[in-house]
N, C-alpha and C positions, 0 to 999 in steps of 0.2 A: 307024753309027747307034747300035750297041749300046754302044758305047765314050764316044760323045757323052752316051749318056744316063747311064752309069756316074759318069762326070765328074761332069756335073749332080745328080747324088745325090748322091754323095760331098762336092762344095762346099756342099751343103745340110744334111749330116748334121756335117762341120767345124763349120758355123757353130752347129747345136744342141749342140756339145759346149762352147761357149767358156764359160768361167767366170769371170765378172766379177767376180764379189763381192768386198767389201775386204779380206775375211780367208779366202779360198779360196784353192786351190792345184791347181795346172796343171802339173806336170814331169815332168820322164819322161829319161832318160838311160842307157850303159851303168857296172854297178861292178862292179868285182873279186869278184867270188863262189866262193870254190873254186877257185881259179884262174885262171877264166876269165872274161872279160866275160860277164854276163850283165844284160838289160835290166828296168828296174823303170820302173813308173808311178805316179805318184801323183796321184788327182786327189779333190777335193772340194768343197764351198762353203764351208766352214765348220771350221777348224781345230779349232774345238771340240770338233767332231762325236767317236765311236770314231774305230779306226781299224782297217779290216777286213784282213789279210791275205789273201787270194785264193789258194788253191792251186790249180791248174785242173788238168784231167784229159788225158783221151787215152790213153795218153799224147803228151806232144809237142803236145797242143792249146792254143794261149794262148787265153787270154780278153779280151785287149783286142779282138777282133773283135765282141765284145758289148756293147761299151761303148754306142755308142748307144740299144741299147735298155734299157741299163738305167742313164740319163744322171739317172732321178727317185733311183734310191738315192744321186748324191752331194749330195745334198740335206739328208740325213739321217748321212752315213756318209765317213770320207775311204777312200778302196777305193784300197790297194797290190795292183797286178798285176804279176805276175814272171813273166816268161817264161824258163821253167825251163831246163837244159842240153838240148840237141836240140830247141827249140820256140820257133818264131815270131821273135824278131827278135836272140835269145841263138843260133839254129843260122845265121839268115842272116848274123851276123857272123863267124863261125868256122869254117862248116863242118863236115861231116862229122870231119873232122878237126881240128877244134880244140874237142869238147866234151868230152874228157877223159875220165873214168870213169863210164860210164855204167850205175849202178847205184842202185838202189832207197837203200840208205845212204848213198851221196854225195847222192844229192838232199837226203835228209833232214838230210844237213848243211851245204849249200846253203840249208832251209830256216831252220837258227836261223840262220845266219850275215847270211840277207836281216833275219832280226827283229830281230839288234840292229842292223843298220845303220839300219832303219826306225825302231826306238826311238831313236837318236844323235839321227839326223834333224829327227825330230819331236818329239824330247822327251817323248817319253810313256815309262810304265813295261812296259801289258801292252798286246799287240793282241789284235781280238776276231778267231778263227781261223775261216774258213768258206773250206769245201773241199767239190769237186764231182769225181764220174764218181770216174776213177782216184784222182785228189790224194787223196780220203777215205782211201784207202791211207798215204798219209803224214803225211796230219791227224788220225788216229786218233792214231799215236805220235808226234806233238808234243804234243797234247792229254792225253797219257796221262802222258807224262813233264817237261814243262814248265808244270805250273801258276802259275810263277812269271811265264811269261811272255805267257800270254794268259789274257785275262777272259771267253773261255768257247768252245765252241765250236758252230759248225753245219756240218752234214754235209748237202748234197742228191745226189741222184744216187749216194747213201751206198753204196759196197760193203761187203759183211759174207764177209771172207773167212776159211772155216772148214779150212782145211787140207785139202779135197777132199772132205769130208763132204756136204758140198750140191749135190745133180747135178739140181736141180728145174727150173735156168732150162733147161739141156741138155733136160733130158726133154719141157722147155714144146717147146723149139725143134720137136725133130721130130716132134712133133704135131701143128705147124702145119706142118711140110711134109708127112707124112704125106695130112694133109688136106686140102691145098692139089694135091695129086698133083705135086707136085715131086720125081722121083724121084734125078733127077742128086744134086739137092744134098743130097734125106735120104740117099744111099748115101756123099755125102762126109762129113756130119755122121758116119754112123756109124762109119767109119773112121778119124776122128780118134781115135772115143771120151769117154768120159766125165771119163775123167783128166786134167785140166786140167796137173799139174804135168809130164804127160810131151808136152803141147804143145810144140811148137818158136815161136817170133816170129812165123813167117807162117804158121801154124796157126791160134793165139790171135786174130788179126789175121783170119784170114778166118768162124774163130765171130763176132766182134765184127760183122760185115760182113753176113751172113746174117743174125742177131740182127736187125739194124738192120731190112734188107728184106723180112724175110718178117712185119713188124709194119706194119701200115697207119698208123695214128698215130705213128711212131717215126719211120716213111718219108715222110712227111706233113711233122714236126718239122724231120728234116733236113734236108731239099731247101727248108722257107721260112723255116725260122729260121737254121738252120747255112749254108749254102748262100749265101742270102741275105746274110749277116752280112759272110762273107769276102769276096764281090764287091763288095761296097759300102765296104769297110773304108775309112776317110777313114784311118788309119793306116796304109795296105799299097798299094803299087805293085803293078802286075802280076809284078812281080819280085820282091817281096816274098811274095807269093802261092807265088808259086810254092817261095821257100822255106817257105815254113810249111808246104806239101804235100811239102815232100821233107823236113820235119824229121819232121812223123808218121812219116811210113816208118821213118826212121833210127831214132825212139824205139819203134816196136813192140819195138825188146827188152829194153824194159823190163815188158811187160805179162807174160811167164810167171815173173818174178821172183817176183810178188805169189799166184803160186796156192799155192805152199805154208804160207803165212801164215797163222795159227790168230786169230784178234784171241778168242774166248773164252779161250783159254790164255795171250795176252798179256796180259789182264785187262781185263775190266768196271766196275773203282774208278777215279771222275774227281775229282778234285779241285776243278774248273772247272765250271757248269753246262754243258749237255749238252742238243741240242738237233736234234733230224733232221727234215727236212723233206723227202718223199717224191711222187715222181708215181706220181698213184693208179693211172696202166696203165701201169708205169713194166716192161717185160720184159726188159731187160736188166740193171740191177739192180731187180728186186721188191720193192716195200714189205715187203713179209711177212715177209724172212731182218733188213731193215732194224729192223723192230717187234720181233722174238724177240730180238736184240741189245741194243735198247734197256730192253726189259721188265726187260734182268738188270743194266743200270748202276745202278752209286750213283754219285748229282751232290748237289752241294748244291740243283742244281735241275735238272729235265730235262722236257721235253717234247718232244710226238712230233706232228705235222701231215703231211695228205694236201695236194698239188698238185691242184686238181681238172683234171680233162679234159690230165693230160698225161703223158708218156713219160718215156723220157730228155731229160735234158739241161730239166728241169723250170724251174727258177728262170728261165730265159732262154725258155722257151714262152711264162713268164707270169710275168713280174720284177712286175708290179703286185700278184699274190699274196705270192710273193714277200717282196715289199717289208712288204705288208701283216703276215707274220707274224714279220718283225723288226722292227716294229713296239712291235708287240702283246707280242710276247714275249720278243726278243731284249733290244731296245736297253735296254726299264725294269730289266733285270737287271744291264746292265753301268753304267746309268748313276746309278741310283737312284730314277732319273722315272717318272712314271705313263703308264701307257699311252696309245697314239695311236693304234686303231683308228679307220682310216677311215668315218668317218659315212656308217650306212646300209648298209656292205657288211659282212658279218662275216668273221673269220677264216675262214682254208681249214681241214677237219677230217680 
């Protein structure tokens, strides 16, 4: 029964993805990236539209399991999803063994390498760069160093990594287990420690995991947005599933790469406007280290908005806000247009 009704979603959620339009576009295929196949999608209504590159998080997390809920932004947006080395349908082609170097700067050169193929493709000059969760890790330094090649950037789910300076979220953590009388796991938090960079993969990997559960909105988020997303995926087999869930595993060692990374000593000077969008009870990345980062950029334009009423993984909680502050904010900057604030509802602040 439960399979039956999977199906039955799934054929429903197909048919809300198709894109008719005369001058839209639908493809998706594997290219050569670094070596290895890695898979890209590209979909939109409207070739005119920008054209967003997508860096998605986790690590090892794709984002095409989101796509139907956030099927109104290609309305407005042609949205390139790449599923990175070790994630989603680039690890279930190769395996464990066939994703090559599995490192923070290979991705990141993985990353221009997807941009100009996407620029060949589609004939454009610059994409508009927006990066979630982990990806802001490597969206930061594309954005930092490639202003030639994208018209600006947006960060949600923004991490602001300070070289091990910032032990706040940690401290948030066992407070709530403190007070939650969770003793097992505040004596496992304390044992890890504070020092991020002397985490091991399945350390880093089981903070991220506590993080998550011991947050009732975060825990709320995952289980009917996250959760949700991958079951139903009209792009993923149960076999496919299951690679997606064995590529996170494989990519966790990519996540203590990123704790020794200073982004204020990388620099704060953008060339590109600059633009973070944050959930407001967001405890695994906090608006607040998000807000002190931003306060110190220079962009030729930059703005800073709250998600209202969400966690992690914000944008896909509530792609309708969302949507609403690239809108408003994003798209009149890359494209020269006035703004499209939806009638009646205001931006999120």
């Amino acid at each position: 029964m439960l399979l039956t009704y999977r199906a039955l979603k799934r054929r429903a959620l197909a048919k809300k993805l198709a894109i008719t339009t005369a001058n839209g576009i639908d493809e998706s295929s594997y290219v050569r990236i670094g070596g290895i196949d890695q898979w890209i999608s590209i979909r939109g209504e409207d070739l005119s539209n920008p054209v967003i590159l997508e860096v998605h998080g986790g690590p090892g997390a794709s984002n095409l399991v989101f796509a139907p809920r956030t099927r109104a932004w290609e309305r407005h947006f042609t949205i390139v999803r790449w599923d990175m080395r070790g994630a989603g349908k680039t690890y279930a082609a190769g395996g464990a063994e066939g994703q090559g170097e599995m490192t923070l700067d290979r991705v990141y050169q993985d990353a221009l390498e997807v941009t100009q193929h996407i620029r060949a493709r589609l004939g454009v000059d610059r994409l508009l760069l927006v990066a979630n969760s982990f990806g802001t890790v490597t969206g930061l330094r594309l954005a930092r160093n490639h202003p030639e090649l994208y018209s600006a950037y947006v960060g949600t789910d923004q991490n602001i990594m300070e070289g091990g300076r910032n032990t706040s979220g940690y401290e948030a953590l066992l407070a709530r287990l403190e007070k939650a009388g969770k003793r097992k796991e505040l004596a496992r938090m304390v044992s890890i420690g504070p020092d991020r960079s002397a985490w091991s993969p399945q350390e880093w990997s089981e903070y991220a995991k506590t993080v998550v559960t011991t947050d009732p909105l975060t825990y709320e988020t995952m289980k009917t947005v996250v959760i949700r997303s991958l079951w139903f995926s009209p792009f993923h087999t149960l076999r496919g599933l299951r690679a997606y869930l064995k590529g996170m595993n494989f990519s966790e060692q990519l996540g203590p790469q990123g704790t020794t990374i200073d982004e204020y000593a990388d620099g704060t000077a953008f060339r590109i406007p600059f633009f973070l969008f944050q959930g407001d009870c967001d405890v695994l990345t906090p608006p607040e280290p998000a807000r002190r980062y931003w306060a110190e950029v220079t962009a030729p334009v930059k703005d800073f908005a709250l998600i209202r009423d969400a966690s992690h993984f914000a944008s896909f909680r509530h792609p309708d806000q969302f949507l609403e502050l690239m809108l408003d904010k994003v798209r009149p900057v890359v494209t020269g247009e006035a703004g499209r604030r939806s009638a009646g509802r205001p931006a999120a602040r």
